[in-house]
C-alpha positions in Angstrom: 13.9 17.9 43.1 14.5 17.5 39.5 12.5 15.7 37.4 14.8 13.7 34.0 11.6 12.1 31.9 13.1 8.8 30.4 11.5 7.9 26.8 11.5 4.2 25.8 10.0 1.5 24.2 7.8 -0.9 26.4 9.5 -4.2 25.9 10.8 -5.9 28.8 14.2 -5.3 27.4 13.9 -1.9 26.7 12.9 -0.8 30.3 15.3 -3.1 31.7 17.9 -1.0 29.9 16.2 2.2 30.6 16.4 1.5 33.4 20.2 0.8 33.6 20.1 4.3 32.9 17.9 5.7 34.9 19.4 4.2 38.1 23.1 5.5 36.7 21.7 9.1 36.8 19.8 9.1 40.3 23.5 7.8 41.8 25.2 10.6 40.2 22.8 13.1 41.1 20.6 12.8 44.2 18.8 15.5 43.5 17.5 14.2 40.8 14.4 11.9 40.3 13.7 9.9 36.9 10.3 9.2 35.2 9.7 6.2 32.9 7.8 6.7 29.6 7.7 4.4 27.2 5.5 3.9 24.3 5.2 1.4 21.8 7.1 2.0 18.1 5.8 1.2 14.6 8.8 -1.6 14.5 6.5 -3.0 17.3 3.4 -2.7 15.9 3.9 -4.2 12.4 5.1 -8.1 13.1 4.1 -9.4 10.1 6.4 -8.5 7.2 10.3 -8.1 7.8 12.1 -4.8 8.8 14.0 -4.3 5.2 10.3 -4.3 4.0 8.6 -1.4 6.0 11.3 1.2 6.5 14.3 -0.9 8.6 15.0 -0.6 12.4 14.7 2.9 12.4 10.9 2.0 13.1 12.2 1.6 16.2 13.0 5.5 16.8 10.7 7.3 15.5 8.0 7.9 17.8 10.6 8.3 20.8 12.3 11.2 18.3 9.0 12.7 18.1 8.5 12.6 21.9 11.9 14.3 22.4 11.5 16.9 19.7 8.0 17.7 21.1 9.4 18.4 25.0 7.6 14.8 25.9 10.5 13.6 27.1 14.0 14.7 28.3 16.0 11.7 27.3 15.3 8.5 24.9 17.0 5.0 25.2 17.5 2.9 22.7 19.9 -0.7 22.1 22.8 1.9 19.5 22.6 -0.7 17.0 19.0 0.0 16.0 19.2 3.6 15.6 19.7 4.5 12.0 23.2 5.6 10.8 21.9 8.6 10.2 21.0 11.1 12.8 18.9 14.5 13.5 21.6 16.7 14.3 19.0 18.0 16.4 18.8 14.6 18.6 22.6 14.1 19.0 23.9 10.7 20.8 25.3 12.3 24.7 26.1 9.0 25.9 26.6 5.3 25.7 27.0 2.6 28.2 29.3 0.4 28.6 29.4 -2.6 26.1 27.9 -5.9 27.3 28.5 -9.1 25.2 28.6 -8.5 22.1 28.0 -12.0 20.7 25.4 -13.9 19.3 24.3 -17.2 20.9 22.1 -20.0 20.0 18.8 -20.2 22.1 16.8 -23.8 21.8 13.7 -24.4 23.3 12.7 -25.5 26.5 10.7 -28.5 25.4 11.9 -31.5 23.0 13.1 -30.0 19.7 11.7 -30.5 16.3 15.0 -30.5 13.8 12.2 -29.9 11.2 11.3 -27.0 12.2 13.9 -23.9 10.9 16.1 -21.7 13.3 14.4 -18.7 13.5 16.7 -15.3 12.8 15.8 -11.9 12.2 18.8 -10.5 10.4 20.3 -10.9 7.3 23.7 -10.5 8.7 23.2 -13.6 10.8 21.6 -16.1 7.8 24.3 -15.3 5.7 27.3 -16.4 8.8 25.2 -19.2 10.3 24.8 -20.0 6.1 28.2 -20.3 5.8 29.0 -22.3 8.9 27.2 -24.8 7.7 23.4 -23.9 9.1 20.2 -24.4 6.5 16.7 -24.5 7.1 16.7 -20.8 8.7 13.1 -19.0 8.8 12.4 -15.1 9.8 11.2 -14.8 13.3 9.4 -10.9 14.0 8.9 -9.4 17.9 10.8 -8.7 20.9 12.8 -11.1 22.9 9.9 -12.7 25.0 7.4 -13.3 21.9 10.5 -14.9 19.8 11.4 -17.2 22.9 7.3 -17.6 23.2 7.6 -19.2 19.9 10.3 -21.1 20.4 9.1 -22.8 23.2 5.8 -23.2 21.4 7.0 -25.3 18.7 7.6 -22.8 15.8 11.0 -23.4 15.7 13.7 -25.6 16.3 16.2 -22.7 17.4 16.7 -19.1 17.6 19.4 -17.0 16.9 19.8 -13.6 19.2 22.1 -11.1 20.4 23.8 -12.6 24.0 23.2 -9.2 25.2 19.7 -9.1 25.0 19.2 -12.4 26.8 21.7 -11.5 30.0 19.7 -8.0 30.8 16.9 -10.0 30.6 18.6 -12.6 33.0 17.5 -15.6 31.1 21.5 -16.6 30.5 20.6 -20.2 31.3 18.4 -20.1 28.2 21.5 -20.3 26.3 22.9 -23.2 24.3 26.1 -21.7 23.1 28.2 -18.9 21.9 29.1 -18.1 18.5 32.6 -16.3 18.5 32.7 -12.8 17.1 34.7 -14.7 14.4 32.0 -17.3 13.1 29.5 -14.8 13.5 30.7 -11.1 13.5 27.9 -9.2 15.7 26.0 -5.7 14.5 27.7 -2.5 14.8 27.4 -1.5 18.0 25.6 -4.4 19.2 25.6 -4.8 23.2 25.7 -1.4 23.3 23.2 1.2 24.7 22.7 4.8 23.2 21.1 8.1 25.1 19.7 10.3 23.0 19.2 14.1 24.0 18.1 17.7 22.4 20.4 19.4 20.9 22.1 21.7 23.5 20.4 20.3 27.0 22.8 20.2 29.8 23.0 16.0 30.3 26.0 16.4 32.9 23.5 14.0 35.2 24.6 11.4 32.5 28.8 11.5 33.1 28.0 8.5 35.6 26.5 6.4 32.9 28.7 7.2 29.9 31.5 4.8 28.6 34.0 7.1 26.0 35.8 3.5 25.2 32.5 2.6 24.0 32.1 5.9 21.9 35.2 5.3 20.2 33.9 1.8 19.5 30.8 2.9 18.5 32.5 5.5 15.6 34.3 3.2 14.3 32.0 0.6 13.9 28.9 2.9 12.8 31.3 4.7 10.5 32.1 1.5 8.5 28.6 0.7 7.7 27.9 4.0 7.0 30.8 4.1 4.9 29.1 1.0 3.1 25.7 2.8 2.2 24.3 0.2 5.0 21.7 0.9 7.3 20.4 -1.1 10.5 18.5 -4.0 8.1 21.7 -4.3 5.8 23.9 -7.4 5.6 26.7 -5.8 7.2 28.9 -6.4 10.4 31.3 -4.4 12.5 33.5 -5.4 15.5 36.2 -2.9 17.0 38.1 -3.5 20.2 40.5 -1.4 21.8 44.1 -2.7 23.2 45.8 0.1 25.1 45.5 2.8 23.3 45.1 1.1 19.6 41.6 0.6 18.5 41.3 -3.1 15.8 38.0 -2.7 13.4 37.2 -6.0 11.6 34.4 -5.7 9.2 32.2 -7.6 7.3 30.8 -6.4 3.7 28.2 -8.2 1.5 27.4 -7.7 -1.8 24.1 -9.9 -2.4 23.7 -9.3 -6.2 27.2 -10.7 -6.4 27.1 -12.9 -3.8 30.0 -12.1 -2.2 31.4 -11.6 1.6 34.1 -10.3 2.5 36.1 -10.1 5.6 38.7 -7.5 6.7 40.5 -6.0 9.3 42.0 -2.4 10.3 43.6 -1.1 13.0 45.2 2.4 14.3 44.8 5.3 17.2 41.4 5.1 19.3 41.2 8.6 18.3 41.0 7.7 15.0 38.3 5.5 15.1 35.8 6.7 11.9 38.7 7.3 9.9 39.2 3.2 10.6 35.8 2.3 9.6 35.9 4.5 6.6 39.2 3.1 5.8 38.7 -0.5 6.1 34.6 0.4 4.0 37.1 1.7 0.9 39.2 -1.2 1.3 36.5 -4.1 1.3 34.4 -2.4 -1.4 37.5 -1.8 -3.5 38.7 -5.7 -3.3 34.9 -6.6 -3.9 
């Protein structure tokens, strides 16, 4: 029997998702067993200053990284939009799921609410949106999905912002208030979506159950925009492709904060296409900026 060691962080969310994974690969293989590892990240550890501050949400990777470059592990998971747009060639992306919601919802908490009290949000992508529809007193909320809802319900804030996504694998959907359309707030690049990473030239055929190629191509388009844009996983920037037959439609979102400008485009063209797109439509909205 073979042995696939799965490498994740140890949030709720995270196992619930490598575990998505793991379940995919024991149906396509039965001769195959999977082991959980998971560990906790230096994105977990430090909660008290913001992501942008102490290296982005590529704290999130590196100690899984280490554990696959070191023969700790066969396989990492991660949620695709926190993995840095930059990659070790050596620890190549071999699959993605399927892409759950990709929109953001508002969460309020389960006692009375205090409209004091700010909406908490983690991103500056989101403040700037919920900014311009209309939202004010926002506040930065730090941890995973649990502790933020923890403080929620514990009187810290009067709402929170987060990824639907998130909230449904966690099967807390009853905890939301309501939607925000991909159009009032434009999600993360790649945001719903989850990403295996492997070694460079390991056989990961066990992974052709799990892996979603309409979600690759949505993936390239969307990472190659903010790449495109110099933005990393902390930037104020926002990606949303979707693909309609065979046509893939990249909207993006570019802000340039000492400017103070957003702005809002849209690209379309061949799925197979899909980073030219996002490095089209990055040119575009930079040039018009």
């Amino acid at each position: 029997m073979k042995i696939i060691r799965v490498g994740s962080r140890d949030s709720k969310l995270a196992i619930i998702q490598a575990k998505l994974v793991m379940d995919a690969i024991e149906r396509y293989d039965k001769n195959i067993k999977t082991e959980l590892i998971t560990m906790k990240t230096t994105g977990d550890k430090i909660l008290n200053k913001s992501l942008d501050k102490i290296g982005g949400k590529g704290l999130f990777v590196k100690e899984l990284d280490n554990a696959l470059l070191n023969d700790k592990v066969d396989i990492t998971v991660h949620s695709y939009k926190d993995i840095p747009m930059e990659i070790n060639p050596d620890l190549p992306i071999v699959a993605v799921s399927e892409r759950e919601d990709e929109r953001d919802v508002l969460i309020l908490p389960k006692g009375k609410i205090d409209k004091t009290k700010p909406i908490g949000c983690s991103s500056k992508r989101r403040t700037i949106q919920l900014l311009q529809l209309g939202y004010e007193n926002i506040a930065p909320v730090r941890g995973n999905v649990i502790s933020r809802l923890n403080k929620l319900d514990e009187g810290q804030f009067s709402a929170l912002v987060l990824a639907a996504a998130g909230i449904k694998r966690l099967g807390l959907e009853e905890r939301i208030y309501r939607y925000f359309s991909t159009e009032e707030i434009m999600p993360a690049a790649c945001q719903g979506i989850i990403a295996v990473q492997a070694r460079k030239g390991e056989n990961v055929d066990f992974l052709k159950g799990f892996h979603c190629e309409k979600s690759k191509y949505i993936a390239d388009a969307e990472r190659a925009f903010v790449a495109a844009l110099e933005g990393g996983c902390s930037s104020p920037v926002a990606a949303h492709a979707q693909i309609q037959g065979d046509k893939l439609i990249l909207n993006g979102l570019y802000v340039d904060e000492k400017m103070g400008i957003v702005k809002k485009g849209s690209m379309s063209g061949s799925v197979e296409d899909a980073q030219n797109i996002g490095k089209s439509l990055a040119r575009k909205l930079k040039k018009e900026v």
